[in-house]
N, C-alpha and C positions, 0 to 999 in steps of 0.2 A: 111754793118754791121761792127760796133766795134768788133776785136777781141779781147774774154774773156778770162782772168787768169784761169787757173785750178783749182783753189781754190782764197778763201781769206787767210786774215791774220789774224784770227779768231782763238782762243785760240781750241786748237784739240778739239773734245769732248768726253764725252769716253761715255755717258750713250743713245744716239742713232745713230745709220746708219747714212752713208753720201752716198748720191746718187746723182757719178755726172754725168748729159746727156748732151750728145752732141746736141748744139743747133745748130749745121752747118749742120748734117748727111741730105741729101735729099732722101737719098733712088733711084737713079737714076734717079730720077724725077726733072724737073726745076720750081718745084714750087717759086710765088713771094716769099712766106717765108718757110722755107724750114722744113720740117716735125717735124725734131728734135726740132727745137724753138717750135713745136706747141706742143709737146711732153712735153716739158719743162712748157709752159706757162699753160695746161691742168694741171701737176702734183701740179703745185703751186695752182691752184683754187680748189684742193681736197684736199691737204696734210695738216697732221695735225704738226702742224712746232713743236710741243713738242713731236713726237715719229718720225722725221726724220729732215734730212740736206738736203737741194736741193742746188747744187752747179751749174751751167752750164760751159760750157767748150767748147772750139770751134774746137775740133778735138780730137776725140778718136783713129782716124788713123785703125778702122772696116769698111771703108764706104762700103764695098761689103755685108755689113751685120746690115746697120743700120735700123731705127734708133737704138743708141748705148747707155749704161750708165754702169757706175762700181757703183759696192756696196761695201762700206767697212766699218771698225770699230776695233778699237785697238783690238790688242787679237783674230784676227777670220781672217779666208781668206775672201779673197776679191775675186771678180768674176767682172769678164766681160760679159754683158747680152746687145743680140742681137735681129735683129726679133725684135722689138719696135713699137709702134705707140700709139697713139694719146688712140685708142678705149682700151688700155690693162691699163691702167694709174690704174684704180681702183686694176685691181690683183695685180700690180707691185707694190702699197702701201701695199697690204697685203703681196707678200711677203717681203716686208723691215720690217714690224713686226714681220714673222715668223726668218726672220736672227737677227733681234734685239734680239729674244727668243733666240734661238740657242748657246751653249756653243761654237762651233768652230764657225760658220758661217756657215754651212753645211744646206741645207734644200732638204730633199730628193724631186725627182718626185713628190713621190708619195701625198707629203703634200702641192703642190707646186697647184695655179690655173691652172687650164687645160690649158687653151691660154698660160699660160707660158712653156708649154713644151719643146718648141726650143731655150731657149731665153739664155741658156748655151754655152758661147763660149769659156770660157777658166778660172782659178783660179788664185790667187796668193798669196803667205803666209802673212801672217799677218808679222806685223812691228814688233811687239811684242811677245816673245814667247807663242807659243801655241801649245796644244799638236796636231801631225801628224797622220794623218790615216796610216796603214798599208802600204806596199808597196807589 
């Protein structure tokens, strides 16, 4: 397999999510194609390409924890979302709608699809000034 750019060169966007998955992540497994690409190829045969960005990427550097993919969007943290697969494609476009909604990028548990409960592995701030939770 061709290793894939992180992104393109593709004007930013500011008005939906960019959701990039790791099309390498195997999940320890030796599958011929390896989870993450199917993770990848499923989200493109659902997603609706006017309320997200699908980017693939060929190493999120989570493999203990994939399949992998960040969520981001000017002005909002961006999160790293683990615990992946193939069968969660459906919740995981909804939540890139409810962070689309979102003024920071925050989407609590509790609004979040159940199968997604684990799938928080870490934040990062926005590129762009945004205001900060509490410390």
């Amino acid at each position: 397999m061709n290793d894939l750019p992180a992104g393109t060169n593709e004007t930013i966007q500011t008005d939906r999510p960019t959701l990039h998955v790791c099309v390498t992540c195997r999940r320890s497994a030796p599958e011929a194609v390896p989870l993450g690409r199917t993770l990848y190829e499923t989200l493109l045969d659902k997603a609706d390409t006017a309320s997200v960005i699908l980017q693939p990427v060929s190493c999120l550097a989570a493999c203990s924890n994939g399949c992998t993919a960040t969520i981001s969007m000017p002005g909002k943290w961006a999160w790293l979302l683990g615990h992946l697969n193939p069968d969660k494609a459906d919740d995981l476009l909804i939540y890139a709608s409810l962070y689309a909604a979102s003024k920071t990028g925050t989407v609590m548990p509790s609004k979040r699809p159940l199968s997604l409960n684990d799938m928080i592995l870490g934040r990062f701030p926005a590129l762009l000034p945004t205001p900060q939770e509490p410390i």
